[in-house]
C-alpha angles and dihedrals in degrees: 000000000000108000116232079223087060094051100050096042080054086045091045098049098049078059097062103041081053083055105042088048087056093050101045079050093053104038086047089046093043083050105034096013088117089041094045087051091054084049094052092040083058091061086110129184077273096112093206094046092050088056094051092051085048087056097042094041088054104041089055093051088035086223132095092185080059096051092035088057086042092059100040073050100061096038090057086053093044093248084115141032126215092261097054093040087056094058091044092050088049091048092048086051084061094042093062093065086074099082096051084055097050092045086052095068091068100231099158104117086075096050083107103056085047093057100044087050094051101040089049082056095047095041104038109022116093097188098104097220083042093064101033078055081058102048092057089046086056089046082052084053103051101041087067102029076064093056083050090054093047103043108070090051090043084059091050100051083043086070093036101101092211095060095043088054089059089047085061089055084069099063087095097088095209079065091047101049092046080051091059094033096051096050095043086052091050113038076034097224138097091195101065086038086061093039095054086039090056090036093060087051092052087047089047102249116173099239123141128243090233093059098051094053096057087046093061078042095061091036087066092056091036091055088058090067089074091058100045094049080051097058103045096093092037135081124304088247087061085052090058085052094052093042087050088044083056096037095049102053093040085052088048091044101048098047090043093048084042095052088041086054104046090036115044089174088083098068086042090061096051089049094047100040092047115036100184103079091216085060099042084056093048089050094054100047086054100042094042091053086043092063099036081064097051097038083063116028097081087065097045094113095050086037094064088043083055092055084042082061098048097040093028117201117265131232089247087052091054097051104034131260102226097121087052118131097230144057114286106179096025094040082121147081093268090198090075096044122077117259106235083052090056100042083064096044086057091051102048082052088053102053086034086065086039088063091047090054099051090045084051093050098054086037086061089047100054086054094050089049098040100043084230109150090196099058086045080053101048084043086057093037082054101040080062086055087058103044083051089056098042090055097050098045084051098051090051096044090054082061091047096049092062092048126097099278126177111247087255093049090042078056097050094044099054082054103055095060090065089046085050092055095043084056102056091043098065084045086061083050097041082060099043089068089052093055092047081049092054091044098051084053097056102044087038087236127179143211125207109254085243098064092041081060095050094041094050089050083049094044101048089045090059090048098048089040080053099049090040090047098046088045093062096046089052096051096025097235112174090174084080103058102087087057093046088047094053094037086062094049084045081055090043094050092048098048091054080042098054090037093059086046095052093054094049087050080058100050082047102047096226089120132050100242089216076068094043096064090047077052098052089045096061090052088057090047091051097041094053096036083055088047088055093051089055098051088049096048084050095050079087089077119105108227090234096067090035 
């Protein structure tokens, strides 16, 4: 009779296998997590080099269903098209196999020594990368320590007659495939259904080859549930990438479950090349995924057209959603995203804002120097755009930055709040000039020829110190800083200049003074939207050369 011991030490240990796999995920993410991110950026239109990226990314977070979010993840924030994010998601598809073939090697008698090494890191250790190292060498630990756990009441139920006449229920391989389909959906993961799977065979469970090879079958199509749950509140592109994601392990597993069927000499040759059954599993995860790779990869271009012709592209998409009243690349529960994914995210809204508010400053120009009140209108209708966004990226930011963040994120992070708030400032002067626009419409009000000369070269100045600014945060150009140094003394210099002009204009009676305020006052709106842009283009700037 099964022992209600034995079940819970096989609960228990499932458990723990879940656990150690998040932790391995976070303590590689919290020590690679900005090196991982420059992997995944590499993944290149270059098909081959995608699905390497997908391998080496998921080997390293022990998770497809990790890599596969990630990526979901970066399409959604623009890091990553639809045909780059299908040959990561086929290369993390081969990376999970990873897992099957480590617990293989039965390795678990120095589980142990894995998890006191890594607990005295993580515990006593005050170096920051020291400790995260320890925390994944504790996750090692675990993951075995729970095959250890599982595996003496797995023996026992292998001799129990009850439970090796359910196992028997499972020789219809439908069955067997909706097993491994259903447990990976639930416990979201493909890797701890291939662990445990391995884990039975190492116990001695009875449980046919052909079984286990329509399980991890089923697991394919069950890891897929995760992904799907993760793009629904993204971009439709991120959609495409969850329905390849679909698409492409139903396509691997009914060819394969077909093949297995009407040639029962596969499986033999598995048997017969590999004599340990653990093995034999591990094997067939890995060379099944292989081929369903290959099988594929030749088709990823006229694949991506096919998800384009099931989610079309939309007129929006086609033209671009920057001047959108919502989030784009946030628009998500940041909590279930990584955060190094969602680091980057931040940062693409952010320049994204930053290009709203320098449109909206030479739109605001243009008002101020054209006398057009609906231009000045469209200026104040776009500054609320960018409160909006300034509000709810803040608001985002606030829950990422409690969240676990590598030392160089936690950096990034701190300084993206005073981007964030640069930004929005040019935006309030921005709309400053559109209301001076509005006002000297109203009280039909002039400037001497002289200072509409001196605002437009300061005002061309600012906008191309902004664009050049904002430029150099995005793509991270440091190469840009001395001109954008010495642009903003050259502002500095020609305020002081066209004040002093001013004054003179007045002494002289060549300007209304009722204009002339209104005159003093855009210098002060293009001087300090110049200083902004500084502080943004030297954001760049890691604290430790400052």
């Amino acid at each position: 009779m099964i022992a209600l011991n034995d079940i819970l030490l096989i609960l228990g240990g499932i458990a723990l296998l879940l656990f150690s796999m998040k932790i391995m995920s976070t303590g590689l993410e919290l020590v690679a997590g900005d090196r991982l991110q420059n992997i995944l950026k590499r993944a290149t239109s270059n098909r081959f080099l995608a699905v390497i990226v997908g391998i080496i990314a998921t080997i390293a977070l022990t998770s497809s269903t990790a890599v596969t979010i990630i990526t979901v993840g970066f399409v959604n924030s623009g890091l990553m098209n639809l045909v780059q994010s299908i040959g990561v998601i086929m290369g993390a598809n081969v990376g999970t196999t990873f897992s099957a073939q480590l617990i293989a090697f039965r390795i678990d008698a120095y589980a142990p020594l894995f998890i006191f090494v890594g607990a005295v890191m993580y515990l006593f250790f005050k170096k920051k990368n020291t400790r995260n190292i320890g925390y994944i060498i504790l996750g090692f630990g675990i993951l075995f320590f729970s095959i250890s756990v599982m595996s003496s009441p797995l023996r026992e139920l292998s001799r129990d007659p009850a439970f090796n006449a359910m196992l028997t229920t499972f020789d219809n391989p439908f069955l067997a495939l909706l097993v491994g389909f259903a447990f990976t959906a639930i416990v979201q993961s493909s890797s701890a259904t291939t662990g445990l799977l391995v884990t039975m065979h190492l116990s001695g469970v009875p449980l046919s080859f052909e079984t286990s090879a329509f399980i991890i079958l089923g697991t394919n199509i069950g890891t897929c549930i995760t992904t799907v749950i993760s793009s629904i509140p993204a971009t439709r592109d991120s959609k495409r990438a969850a329905l390849f994601h679909v698409f492409y392990s139903i396509i691997g597993s009914i060819v394969f479950g077909l093949l297995i069927v009407a040639f029962p000499a596969v499986l033999a040759w598995f048997e017969a090349t590999w004599t340990d059954k653990a093995r034999q599993v591990a094997m067939f995860h890995t060379l099944f995924n292989v081929a369903t790779l290959l099988l594929l990869l030749p088709f990823v271009t006229w694949i991506a057209l096919l998800m384009q012709k099931v989610i079309p592209l939309r007129e929006e998409e086609k033209a671009g959603r920057i001047h959108e009243k919502k989030l784009l690349y946030l628009d998500t529960d940041v909590r279930k995203v990584p955060a190094f994914v969602v680091v980057s995210a931040a940062r693409l809204e952010i320049c994204r804002m930053g290009k709203i508010a320098n449109e909206n400053l030479i739109l605001a120009l243009d008002s101020f120097f054209e006398n057009s009140e609906e231009k000045a209108n469209r200026s104040l209708d776009t500054e609320k755009v960018i409160n909006f966004l300034y509000h709810q990226i803040s608001s985002k930011m606030v829950e990422i930055n409690n969240m676990a963040l590598s030392s160089s994120d936690a950096e990034k992070v701190g300084k993206m709040f005073k981007v964030l708030s640069d930004i929005e400032r040019i935006g309030d002067h921005a709309e400053n000039i559109a209301e001076y626009a509005l006002l000297m419409k109203d009280r039909n009000l002039k400037l001497s020829e002289a200072g509409v000369e001196e605002l437009k070269l300061l005002g061309d100045l600012t906008s191309r110190q902004t664009i050049r600014a904002l430029r150099a945060y995005e793509k991270e150009r440091a190469g840009d800083l001395p001109q954008i140094k010495s642009f903003e003394k050259e502002i500095d210099k020609l305020s002081i200049q066209f004040s002093g002009n001013h004054i003179e204009r007045l002494k002289e009676k060549k300007c209304d003074p009722k204009s002339g305020a209104i005159f003093i006052d855009m210098i002060t709106d293009l001087e300090r939207s110049a200083d902004h842009a500084k502080n943004i283009a030297f954001s760049i700037v890691p604290d430790r050369k400052k």
